[in-house]
C-alpha positions in Angstrom: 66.2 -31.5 63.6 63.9 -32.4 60.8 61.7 -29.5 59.4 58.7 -29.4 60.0 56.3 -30.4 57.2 53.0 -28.4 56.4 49.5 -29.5 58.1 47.7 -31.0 54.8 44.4 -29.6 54.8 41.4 -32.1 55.0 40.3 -32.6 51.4 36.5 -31.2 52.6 38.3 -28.0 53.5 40.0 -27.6 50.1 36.5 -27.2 48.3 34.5 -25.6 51.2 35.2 -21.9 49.9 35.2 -22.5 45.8 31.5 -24.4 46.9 30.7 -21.4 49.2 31.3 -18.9 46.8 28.9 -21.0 44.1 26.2 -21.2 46.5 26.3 -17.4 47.1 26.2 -16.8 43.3 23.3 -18.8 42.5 21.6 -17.6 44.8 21.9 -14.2 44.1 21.4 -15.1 40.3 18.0 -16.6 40.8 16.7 -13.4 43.2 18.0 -11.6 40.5 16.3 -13.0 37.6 13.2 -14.0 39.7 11.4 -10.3 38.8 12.7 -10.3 34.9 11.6 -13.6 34.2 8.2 -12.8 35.4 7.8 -9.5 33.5 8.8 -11.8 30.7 6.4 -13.9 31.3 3.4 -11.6 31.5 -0.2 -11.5 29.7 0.0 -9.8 26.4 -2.8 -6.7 25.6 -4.0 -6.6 22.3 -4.1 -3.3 20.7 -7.7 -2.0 21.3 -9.8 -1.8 17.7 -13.1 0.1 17.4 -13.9 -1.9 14.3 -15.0 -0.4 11.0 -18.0 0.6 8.8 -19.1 1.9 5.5 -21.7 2.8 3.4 -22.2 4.2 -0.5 -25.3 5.1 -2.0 -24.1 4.5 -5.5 -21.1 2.6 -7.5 -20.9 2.3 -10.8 -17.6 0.1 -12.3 -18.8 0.6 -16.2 -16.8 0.2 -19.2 -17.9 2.7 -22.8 -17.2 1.7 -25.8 -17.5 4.2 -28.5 -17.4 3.8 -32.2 -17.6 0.6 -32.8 -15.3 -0.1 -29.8 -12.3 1.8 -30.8 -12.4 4.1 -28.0 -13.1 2.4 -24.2 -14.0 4.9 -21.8 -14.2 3.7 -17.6 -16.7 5.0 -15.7 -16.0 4.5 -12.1 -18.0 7.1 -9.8 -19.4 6.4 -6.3 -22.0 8.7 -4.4 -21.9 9.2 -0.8 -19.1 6.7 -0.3 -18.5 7.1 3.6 -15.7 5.3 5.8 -16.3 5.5 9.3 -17.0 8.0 11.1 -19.3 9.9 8.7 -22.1 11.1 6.7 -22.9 12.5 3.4 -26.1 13.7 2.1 -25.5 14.4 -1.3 -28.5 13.6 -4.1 -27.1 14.4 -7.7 -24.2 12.3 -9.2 -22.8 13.8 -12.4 -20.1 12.7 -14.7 -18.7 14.0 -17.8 -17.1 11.6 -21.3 -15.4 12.5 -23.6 -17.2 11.6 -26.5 -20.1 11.3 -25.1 -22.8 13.8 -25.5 -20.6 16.3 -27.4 -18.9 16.2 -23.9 -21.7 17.8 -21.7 -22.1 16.3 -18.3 -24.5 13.9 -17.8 -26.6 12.5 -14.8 -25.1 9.7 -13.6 -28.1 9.6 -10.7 -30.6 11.9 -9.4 -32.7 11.2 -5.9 -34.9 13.2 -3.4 -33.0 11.2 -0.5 -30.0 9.8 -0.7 -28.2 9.7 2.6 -25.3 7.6 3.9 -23.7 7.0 7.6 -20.9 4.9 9.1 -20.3 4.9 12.9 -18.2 3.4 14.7 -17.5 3.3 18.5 -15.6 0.9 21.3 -19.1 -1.5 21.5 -20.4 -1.2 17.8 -20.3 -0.5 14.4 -23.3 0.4 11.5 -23.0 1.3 8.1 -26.4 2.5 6.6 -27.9 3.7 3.3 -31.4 5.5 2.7 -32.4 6.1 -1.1 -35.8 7.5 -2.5 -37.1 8.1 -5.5 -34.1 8.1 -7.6 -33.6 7.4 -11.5 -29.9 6.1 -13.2 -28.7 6.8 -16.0 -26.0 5.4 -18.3 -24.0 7.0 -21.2 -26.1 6.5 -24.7 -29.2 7.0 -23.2 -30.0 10.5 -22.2 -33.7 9.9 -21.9 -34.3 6.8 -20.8 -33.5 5.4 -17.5 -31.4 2.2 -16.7 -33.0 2.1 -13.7 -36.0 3.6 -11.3 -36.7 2.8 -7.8 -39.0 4.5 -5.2 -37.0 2.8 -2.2 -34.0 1.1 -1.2 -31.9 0.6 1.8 -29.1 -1.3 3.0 -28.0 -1.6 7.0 -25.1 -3.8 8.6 -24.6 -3.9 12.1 -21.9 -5.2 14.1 -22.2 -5.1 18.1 -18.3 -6.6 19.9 -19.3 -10.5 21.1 -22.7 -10.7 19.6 -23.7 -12.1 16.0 -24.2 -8.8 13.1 -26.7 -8.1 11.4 -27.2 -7.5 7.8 -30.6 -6.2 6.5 -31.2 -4.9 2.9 -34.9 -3.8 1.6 -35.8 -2.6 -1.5 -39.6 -1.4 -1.8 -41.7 -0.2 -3.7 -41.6 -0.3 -7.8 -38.5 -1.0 -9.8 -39.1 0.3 -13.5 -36.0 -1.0 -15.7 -34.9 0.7 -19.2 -39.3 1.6 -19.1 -40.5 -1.8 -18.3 -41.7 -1.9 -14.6 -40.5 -4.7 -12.8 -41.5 -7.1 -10.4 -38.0 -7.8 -8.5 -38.0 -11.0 -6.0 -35.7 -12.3 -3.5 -35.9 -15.9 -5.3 -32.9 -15.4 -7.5 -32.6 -12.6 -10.1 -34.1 -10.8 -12.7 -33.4 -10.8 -16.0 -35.1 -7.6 -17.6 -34.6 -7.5 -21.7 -35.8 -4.6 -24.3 -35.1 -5.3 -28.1 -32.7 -2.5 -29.6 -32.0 -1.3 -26.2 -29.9 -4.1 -24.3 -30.5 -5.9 -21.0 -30.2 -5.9 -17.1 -30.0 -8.6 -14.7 -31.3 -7.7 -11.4 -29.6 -9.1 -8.0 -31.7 -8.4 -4.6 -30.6 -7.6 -1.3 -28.0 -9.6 -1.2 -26.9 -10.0 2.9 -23.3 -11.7 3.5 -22.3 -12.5 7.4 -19.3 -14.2 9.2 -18.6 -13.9 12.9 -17.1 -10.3 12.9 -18.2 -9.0 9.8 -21.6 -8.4 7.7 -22.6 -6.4 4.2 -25.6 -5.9 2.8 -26.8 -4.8 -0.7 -29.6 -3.6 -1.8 -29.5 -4.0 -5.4 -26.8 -5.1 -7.7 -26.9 -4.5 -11.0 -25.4 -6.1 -14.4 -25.7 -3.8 -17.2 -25.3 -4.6 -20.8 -26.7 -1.4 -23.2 -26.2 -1.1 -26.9 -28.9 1.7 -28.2 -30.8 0.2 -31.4 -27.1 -1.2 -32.3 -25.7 1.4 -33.3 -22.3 0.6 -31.4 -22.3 4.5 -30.7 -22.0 3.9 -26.8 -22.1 0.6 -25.5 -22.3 0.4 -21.9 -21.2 -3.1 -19.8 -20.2 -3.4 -16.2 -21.8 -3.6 -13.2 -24.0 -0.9 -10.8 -24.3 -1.2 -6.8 -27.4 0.5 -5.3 -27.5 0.9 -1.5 -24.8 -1.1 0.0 -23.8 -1.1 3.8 -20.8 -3.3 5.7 -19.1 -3.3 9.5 -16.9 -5.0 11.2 -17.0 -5.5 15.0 -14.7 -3.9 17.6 -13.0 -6.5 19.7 -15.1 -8.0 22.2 -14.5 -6.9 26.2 -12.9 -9.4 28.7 -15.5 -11.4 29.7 -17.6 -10.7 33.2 -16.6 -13.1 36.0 -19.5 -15.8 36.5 -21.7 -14.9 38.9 -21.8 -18.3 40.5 -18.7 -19.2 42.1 -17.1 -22.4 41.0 -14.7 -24.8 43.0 -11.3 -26.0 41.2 -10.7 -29.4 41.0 -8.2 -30.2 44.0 -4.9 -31.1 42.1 -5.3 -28.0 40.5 -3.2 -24.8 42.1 -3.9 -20.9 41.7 -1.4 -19.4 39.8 -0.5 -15.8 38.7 -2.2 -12.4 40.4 -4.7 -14.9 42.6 -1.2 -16.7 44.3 0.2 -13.2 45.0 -2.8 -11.9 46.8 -3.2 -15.5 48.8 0.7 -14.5 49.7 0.0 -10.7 51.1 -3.0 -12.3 52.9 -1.1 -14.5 55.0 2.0 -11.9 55.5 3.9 -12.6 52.6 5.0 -10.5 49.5 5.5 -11.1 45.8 9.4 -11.8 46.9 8.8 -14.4 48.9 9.2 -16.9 46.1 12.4 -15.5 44.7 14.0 -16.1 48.4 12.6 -19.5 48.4 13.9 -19.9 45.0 17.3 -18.5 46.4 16.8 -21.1 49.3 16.9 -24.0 47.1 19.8 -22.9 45.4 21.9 -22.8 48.3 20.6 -26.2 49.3 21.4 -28.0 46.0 24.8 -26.3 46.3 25.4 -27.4 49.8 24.4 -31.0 49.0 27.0 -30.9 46.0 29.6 -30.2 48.1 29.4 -32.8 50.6 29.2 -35.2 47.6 32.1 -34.1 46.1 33.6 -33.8 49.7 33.4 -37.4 50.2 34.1 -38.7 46.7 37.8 -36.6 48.0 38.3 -38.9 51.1 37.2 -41.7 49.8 
């Protein structure tokens, strides 16, 4: 009797369960990755920055040359030089050279007022400077002043979305190395004294950009030899008054008040989708299992393809 031979399976049934078993995998792949790819995908914050401010009554970047230039002595000295958030109050600057007046300290600058302030907080920041009444002085000449003013001040103001503001004012007389001086916003001014030296005058100078603003009220280039004498020559520059800001980062802007339609071929996307979901009885997984839904389809169809490439 002739043995039996085995039932050959239909060539559909030899690559039902491998397809089965692919279906089922990718469609647990894409519920899985459905929630990770959308925390992936999600809006960045930027760190949150109150912006910055600062203000100095006085800065002095000078460089003294005694006898006949064989000794250079810096003098870099600042007055109420405030970073945000504070103040100073201060009104007498002194600094000591060696070489310079046997060594004694001298008055760098002396002022009745002569206040500075820097705030800063989430919607603004302001730098400001108040002087009064106040007289410089500059190695070599103990007695005369390089410079006297009876007012100056300097403001910047930066508010988060809006346009800052730089204001600088100086008023009142000027008096330069004895000569009062009439000191105009034209350009600047060049103030000369025979056997003394000279000083050109800048006035309140005001710089702006989108974020950021400075103001000055005076600036100062120095150039002093006493009588020639090359005992203490004095070059450099002097800032009087000077104020800058930077803005914090502007809010998220407000939603319009007047509502405004899409255009038709365009579809809500993001949070907006999600809430239209819950509305209708939905939930934020609903489109992982309709992702999960295609997978199995696109699976299912390759199997009957390959199915019938088997028969065939």
């Amino acid at each position: 009797m002739p043995a039996r031979m085995p039932a050959r399976r239909p060539a559909c049934m030899a690559v039902r369960m491998p397809v089965r078993r692919f279906a089922a995998t990718a469609a647990a792949t894409v519920l899985a990755a459905g929630p990770a790819a959308l925390a992936g995908a999600g809006p960045a914050h930027a760190t949150e920055d109150h912006g910055r401010a600062s203000a100095v009554v006085l800065r002095t970047g000078l460089d003294v040359s005694l006898l006949n230039k064989s000794v250079n002595v810096p003098l870099t000295v600042s007055l109420n030089d405030v970073q945000a958030p504070r103040s100073a109050e201060k009104t007498a600057l002194t600094a000591t050279l060696d070489g310079v007046d046997g060594g004694q300290p001298f008055t760098v600058l002396g002022a009745e007022v002569a206040r500075s302030s820097a705030k800063v907080s989430a919607k603004k920041a302001e730098g400001s400077v108040n002087l009064a009444h106040a007289k410089v002085h500059v190695p070599g000449l103990p007695l005369l002043s390089l410079i006297e003013i009876e007012q100056v001040s300097a403001k910047a103001v930066c508010v988060a979305g809006e346009k800052p503001v730089a204001t600088a004012n100086p008023l009142g007389a000027v008096t330069v190395l004895g000569k009062k001086t009439t000191v105009t916003a034209g350009g600047p001014t060049e103030v000369k004294v025979p056997g003394v030296g000279e000083v050109r005058l800048d006035l309140a100078s005001t710089r702006t950009t989108s974020r950021t603003a400075a103001a000055t009220a005076l600036q100062l280039k120095v150039s002093i030899n006493p009588l020639k004498l090359n005992v203490a020559e004095v070059e450099g520059t002097i800032t009087l008054a000077e104020a800058t800001c930077e803005a914090p980062d502007a809010p998220d802007a407000p939603a319009s008040a007047d509502p405004v339609e899409p255009a038709t071929e365009v579809k809500p996307q993001g949070a907006p989708e999600e809430a239209n979901l819950a509305e209708t009885g939905g939930s934020s997984a609903t489109p992982y299992v309709a992702a999960g839904a295609v997978a199995l389809l696109a699976a299912g169809g390759g199997a009957v393809v390959l199915a019938r490439r088997k028969r065939g």
